[in-house]
C-alpha positions in Angstrom: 0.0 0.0 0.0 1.2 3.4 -1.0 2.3 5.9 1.9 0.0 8.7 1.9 0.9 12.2 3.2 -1.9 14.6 4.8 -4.8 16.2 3.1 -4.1 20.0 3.4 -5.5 22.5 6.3 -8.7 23.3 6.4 -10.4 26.4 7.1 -7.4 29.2 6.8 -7.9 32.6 7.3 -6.0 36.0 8.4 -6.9 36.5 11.8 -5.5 40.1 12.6 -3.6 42.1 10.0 -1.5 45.5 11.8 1.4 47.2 9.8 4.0 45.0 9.9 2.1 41.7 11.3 -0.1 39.1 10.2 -1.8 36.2 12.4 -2.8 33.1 10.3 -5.4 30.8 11.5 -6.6 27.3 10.1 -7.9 23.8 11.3 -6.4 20.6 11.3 -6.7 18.4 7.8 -9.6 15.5 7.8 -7.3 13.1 6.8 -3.4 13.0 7.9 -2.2 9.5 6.7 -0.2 7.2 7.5 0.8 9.0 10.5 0.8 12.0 12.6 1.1 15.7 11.6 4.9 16.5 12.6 4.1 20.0 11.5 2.8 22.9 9.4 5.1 24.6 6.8 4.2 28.7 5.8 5.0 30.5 3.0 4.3 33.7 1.6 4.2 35.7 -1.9 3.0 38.8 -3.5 -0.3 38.8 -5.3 1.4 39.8 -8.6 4.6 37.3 -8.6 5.2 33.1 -8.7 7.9 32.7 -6.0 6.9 31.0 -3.2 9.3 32.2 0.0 9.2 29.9 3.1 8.5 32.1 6.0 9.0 29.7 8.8 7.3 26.4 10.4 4.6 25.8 12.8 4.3 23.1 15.9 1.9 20.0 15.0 -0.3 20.8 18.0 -0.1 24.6 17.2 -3.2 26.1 14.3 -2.2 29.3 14.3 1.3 31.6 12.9 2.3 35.1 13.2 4.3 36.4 10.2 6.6 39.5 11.1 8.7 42.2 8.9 5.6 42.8 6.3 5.7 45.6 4.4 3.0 48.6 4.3 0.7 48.8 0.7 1.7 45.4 -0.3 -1.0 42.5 -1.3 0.6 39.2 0.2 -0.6 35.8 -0.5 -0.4 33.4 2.4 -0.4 29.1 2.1 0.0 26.5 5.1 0.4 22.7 4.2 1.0 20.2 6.7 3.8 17.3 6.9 3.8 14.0 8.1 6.6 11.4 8.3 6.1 10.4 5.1 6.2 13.9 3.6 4.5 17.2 2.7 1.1 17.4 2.0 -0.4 20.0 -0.7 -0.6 23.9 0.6 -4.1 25.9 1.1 -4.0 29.4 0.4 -5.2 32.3 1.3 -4.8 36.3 0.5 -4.4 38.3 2.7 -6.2 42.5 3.0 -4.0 45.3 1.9 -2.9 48.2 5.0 -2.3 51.3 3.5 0.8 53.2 4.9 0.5 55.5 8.0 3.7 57.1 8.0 2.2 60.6 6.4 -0.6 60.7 8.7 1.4 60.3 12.1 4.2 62.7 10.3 1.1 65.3 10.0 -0.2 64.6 14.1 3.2 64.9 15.6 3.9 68.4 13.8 0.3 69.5 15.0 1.1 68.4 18.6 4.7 69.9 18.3 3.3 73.4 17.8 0.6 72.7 20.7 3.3 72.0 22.5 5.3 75.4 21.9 2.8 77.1 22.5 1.7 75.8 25.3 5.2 76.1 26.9 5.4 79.8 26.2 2.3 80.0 28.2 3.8 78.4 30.8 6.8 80.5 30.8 5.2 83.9 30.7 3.1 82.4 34.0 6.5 81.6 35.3 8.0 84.5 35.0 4.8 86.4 36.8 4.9 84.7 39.8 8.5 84.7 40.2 7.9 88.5 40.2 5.7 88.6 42.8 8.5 87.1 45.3 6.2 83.9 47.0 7.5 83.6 50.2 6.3 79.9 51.1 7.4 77.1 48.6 6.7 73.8 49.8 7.9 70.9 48.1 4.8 68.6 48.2 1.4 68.8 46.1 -1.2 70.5 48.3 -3.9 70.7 45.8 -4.7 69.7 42.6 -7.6 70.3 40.7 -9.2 74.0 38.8 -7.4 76.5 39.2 -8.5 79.5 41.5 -8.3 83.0 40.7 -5.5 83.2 43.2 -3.9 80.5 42.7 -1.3 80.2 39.8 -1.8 77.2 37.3 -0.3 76.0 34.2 -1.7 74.4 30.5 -1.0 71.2 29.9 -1.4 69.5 26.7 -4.8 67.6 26.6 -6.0 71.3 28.1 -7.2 72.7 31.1 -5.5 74.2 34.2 -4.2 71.8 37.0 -3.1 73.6 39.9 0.2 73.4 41.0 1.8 74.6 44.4 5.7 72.9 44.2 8.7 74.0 44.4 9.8 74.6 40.5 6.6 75.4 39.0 7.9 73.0 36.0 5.6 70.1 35.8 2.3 68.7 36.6 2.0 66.0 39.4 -0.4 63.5 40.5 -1.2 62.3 44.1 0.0 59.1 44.8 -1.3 56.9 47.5 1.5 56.0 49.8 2.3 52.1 49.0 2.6 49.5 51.5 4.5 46.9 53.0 2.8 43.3 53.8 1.5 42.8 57.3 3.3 40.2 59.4 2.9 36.2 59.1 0.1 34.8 60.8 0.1 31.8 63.2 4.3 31.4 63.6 5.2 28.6 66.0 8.3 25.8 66.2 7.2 22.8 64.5 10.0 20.2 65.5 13.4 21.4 67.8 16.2 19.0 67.4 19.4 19.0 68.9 20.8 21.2 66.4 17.6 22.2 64.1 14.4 23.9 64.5 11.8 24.0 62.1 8.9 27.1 62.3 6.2 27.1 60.3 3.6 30.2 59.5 0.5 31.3 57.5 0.3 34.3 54.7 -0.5 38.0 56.0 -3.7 38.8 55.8 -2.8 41.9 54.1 -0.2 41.9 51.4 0.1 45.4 50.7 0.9 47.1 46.8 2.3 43.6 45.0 2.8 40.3 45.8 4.9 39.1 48.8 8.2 38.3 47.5 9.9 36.3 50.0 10.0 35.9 54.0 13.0 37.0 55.9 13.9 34.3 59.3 16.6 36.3 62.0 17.9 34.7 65.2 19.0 35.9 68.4 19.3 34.9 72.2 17.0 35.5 74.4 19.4 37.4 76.4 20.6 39.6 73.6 19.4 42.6 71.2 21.5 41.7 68.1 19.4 39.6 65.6 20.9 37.5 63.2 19.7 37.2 59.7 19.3 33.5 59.2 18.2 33.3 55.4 15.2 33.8 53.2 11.9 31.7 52.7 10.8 31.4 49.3 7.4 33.1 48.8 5.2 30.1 48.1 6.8 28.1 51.3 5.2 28.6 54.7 8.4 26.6 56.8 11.8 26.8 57.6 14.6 25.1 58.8 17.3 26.6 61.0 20.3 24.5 61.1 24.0 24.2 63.3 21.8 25.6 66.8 23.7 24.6 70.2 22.1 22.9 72.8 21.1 24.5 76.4 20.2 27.3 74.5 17.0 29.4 74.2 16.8 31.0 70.9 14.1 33.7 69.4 13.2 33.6 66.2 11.0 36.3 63.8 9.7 36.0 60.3 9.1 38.8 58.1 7.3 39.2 54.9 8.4 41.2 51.9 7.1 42.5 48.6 8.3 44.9 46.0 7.9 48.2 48.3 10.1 46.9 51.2 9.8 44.6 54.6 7.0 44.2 56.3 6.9 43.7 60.3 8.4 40.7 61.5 6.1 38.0 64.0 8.3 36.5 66.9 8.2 33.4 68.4 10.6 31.5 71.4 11.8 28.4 70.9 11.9 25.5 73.3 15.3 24.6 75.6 16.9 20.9 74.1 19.0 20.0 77.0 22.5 19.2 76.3 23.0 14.8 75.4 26.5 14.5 75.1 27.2 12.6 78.3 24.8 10.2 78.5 26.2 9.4 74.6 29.7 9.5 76.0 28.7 6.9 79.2 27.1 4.8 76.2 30.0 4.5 74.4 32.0 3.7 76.6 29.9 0.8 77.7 29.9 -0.2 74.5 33.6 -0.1 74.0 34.3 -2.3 77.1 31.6 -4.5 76.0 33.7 -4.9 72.7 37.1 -5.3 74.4 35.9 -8.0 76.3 34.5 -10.5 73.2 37.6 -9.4 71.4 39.8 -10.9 74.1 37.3 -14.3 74.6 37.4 -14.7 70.5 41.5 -14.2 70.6 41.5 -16.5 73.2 39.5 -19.2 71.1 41.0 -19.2 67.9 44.8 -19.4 69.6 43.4 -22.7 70.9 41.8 -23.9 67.5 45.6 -23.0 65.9 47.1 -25.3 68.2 45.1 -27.8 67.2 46.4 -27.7 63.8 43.2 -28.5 61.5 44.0 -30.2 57.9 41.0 -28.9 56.5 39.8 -25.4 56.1 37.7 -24.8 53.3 36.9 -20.8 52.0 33.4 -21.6 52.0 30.6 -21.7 54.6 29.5 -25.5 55.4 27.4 -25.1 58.2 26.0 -21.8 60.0 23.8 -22.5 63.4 24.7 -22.9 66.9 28.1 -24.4 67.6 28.6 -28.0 68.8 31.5 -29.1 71.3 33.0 -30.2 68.1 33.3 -27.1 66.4 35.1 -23.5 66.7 32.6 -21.1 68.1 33.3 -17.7 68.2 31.0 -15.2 70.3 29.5 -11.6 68.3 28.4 -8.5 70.1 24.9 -9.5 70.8 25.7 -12.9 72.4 25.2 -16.4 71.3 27.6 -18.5 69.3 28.3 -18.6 65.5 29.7 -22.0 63.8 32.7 -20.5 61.4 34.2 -22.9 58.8 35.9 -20.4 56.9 39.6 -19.9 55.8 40.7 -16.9 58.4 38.2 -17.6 61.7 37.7 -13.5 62.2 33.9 -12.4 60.9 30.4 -14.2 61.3 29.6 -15.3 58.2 25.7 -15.7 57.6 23.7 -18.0 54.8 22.2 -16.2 52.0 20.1 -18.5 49.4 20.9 -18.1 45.6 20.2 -15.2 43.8 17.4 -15.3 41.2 17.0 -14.0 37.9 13.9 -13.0 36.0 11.5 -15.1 34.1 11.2 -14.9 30.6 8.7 -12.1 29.5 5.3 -13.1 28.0 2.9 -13.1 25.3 5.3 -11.7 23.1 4.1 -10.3 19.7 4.7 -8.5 16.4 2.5 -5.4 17.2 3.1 -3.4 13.7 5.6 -4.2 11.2 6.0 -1.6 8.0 8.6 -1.0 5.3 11.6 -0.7 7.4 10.5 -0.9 11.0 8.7 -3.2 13.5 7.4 -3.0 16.8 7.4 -5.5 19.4 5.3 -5.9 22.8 5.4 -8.1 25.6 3.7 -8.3 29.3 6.1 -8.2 32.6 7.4 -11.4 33.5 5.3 -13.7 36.1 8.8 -14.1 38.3 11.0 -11.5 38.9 13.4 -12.7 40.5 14.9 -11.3 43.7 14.8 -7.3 42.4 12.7 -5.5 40.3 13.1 -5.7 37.1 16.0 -3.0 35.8 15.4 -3.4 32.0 14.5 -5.6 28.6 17.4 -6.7 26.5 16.1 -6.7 22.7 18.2 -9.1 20.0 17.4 -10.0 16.4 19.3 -12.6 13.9 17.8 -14.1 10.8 15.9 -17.5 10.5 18.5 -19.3 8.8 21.1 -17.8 11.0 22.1 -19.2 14.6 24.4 -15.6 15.5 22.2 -13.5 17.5 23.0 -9.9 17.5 21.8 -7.8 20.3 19.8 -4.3 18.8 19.0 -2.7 22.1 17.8 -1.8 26.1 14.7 -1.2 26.5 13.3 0.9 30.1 12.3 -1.3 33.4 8.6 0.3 32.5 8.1 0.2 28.8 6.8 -3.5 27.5 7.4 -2.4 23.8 10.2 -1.5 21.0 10.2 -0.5 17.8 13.2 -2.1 15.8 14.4 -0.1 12.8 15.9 -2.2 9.6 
């Protein structure tokens, strides 16, 4: 049977045309062949000429393409084929409207708003210059009203029109009340979730209020109870609500703060003590050294035993294990840490040596088939094997030979959770 590529897109239009842009839109074809779309190829020619230029190519999963660098008072024809694996697929067309060029028009508005703008800065100036005369005693620096203008009050023009009353310190521009921004409120709910000898972990909830922007991150200091000097400890990311604090010393009582930030600054910090881990070290150290003398003492009884299993001068010592269980009179016994005797028949008498039954491998996989086979390729698939042996299963080993042929020749791995291949001749 004969390959076929994909029927061309259906549907294609020109969603949005600007000055120097143009959006294409289209569906997907009815029929795409004998296999997936692997993409959409666009091209583009004037109305009046025959060459075909390839503009760029589109994602399969992707019906739409934006075409850039267009030139104004041009007619363009626009055509979008798909492509398969087995190769292109014929084009649809479609032509696209005509934008007529603005450069006059905005040449014309931006010498109109030039002069506005000269004359509205003589204006200006001439005000200037009066109230300068008049020697204004009181200049403050901030906006105390805008709005109309009063009689007594000096204004300037600005360009839309209309006077907006300004009382600062230059007279040279208009300004605008701002509201004063703020900074988030401080975390909610902060408590120690876990203390360990040397971490502590607190844990929060969001502001309630987060002020002008997002928060941004929270900030986590340290100090002692019995100091003033904090200690900046690191920085929470903003969507995580915990944090650990790491390398702390025991028999001390620490207090910690969390803070959150956004774009306009640091918010006030929430405080919380943390609870006293009493210091461990000697009762580890009296441990240990029970331990140790513990140790010496079945070191010395084992030394003792195999001096006296030398001197009895055994012929046979094999390397492997014969028999593991509790010792007989006739047998070398050595004593472990935990107590009870080991039975060691091995080639140096020093570790307990323990049984371990033989390893297992896999079974073979089953109900394996031929899924597809095509010109070149074939695909194989299989089920998990009933037996697995003593581990999971780490991967498939895939090998091919001829019929007449006894020389397999190994072709690939396949992954521990994928129970097909594809085989390429």
């Amino acid at each position: 049977m004969c390959a076929e590529v994909p029927q061309a897109p259906e549907n294609l239009k020109v969603k949005t045309r600007t000055n120097d842009k143009l959006t294409l839109e289209w569906t997907r074809p009815k029929a795409i062949g004998d296999s997936k779309v692997t993409g959409y190829n666009i091209s583009l020619k004037m109305v009046d000429s025959d060459d075909w230029k390839k503009i760029g190519r589109g994602r399969s999963f992707v019906t739409s393409y934006t075409i850039k660098n267009l030139k104004l008072d041009k007619h363009y024809v626009c055509s979008v084929s798909a492509e398969n694996k087995v190769g292109k697929g014929p084009a649809a067309e479609v032509e696209s409207p005509v934008v007529q060029h603005q450069k006059p028009v905005k040449a014309i508005e931006k010498a109109r708003t030039s002069k506005q703008s000269i004359k509205d800065k003589k204006e200006n100036e001439a005000l200037y210059s009066d109230v300068v005369k008049k020697n204004l005693t009181s200049r403050p620096t901030t906006v105390k009203s805008i709005g109309k203008a009063s009689p007594s009050q000096p204004s300037f023009k600005n360009k839309k029109g209309g006077n907006k009353v300004l009382y600062c310190d230059k007279f040279k521009r208009n300004l605008t009340s701002r509201p004063i921004a703020e900074v988030p409120q401080a975390p909610e709910n902060l408590k120690v979730k876990t203390r360990t000898n040397d971490k502590l972990t607190l844990e929060w909830t969001r502001p309630k209020a987060i002020g002008d922007s997002k928060v941004t991150g929270y900030n986590i200091s340290l100090k002692m109870v019995d100091s003033d000097d904090w200690k900046k400890i690191g920085r929470g990311r903003s969507f995580v609500t915990s944090y650990t604090i790491k390398n702390l010393k025991l028999d001390k009582h620490y207090v910690c703060s969390v803070s959150a930030e956004n774009k306009v600054g640091k918010g006030p910090a929430a405080e919380v003590e943390s609870p006293v881990v009493q210091h461990q070290k000697p009762v580890k150290a009296i441990e240990k050294a029970r331990t140790s003398k513990q140790s010496i003492k079945d070191k010395k009884e084992n030394e003792a035993l195999y001096s006296d299993v030398v001197k009895k001068n055994l012929t046979s010592r094999p390397t492997t294990v014969k028999s593991i269980g509790k010792a007989s009179p006739s047998q070398p016994s050595f004593k472990n840490k935990k107590g009870g005797n080991k039975v060691l028949y091995c080639d140096k008498f020093k570790r307990n040596l323990t049984s371990r039954p033989i390893a297992e491998v896999p079974q073979a996989p089953a109900n394996l088939k031929v899924k597809t086979r095509t010109n070149d390729k074939l695909t194989l698939e299989w089920t998990r094997p009933k037996a697995i042996g003593d581990s999971k299963v780490t991967g498939y080993n895939i090998s091919l030979k001829m019929v007449d042929s006894d020389d397999w020749k190994k072709i690939g791995r396949g992954r521990s959770f994928v129970t097909s291949y594809t085989i390429k001749i």
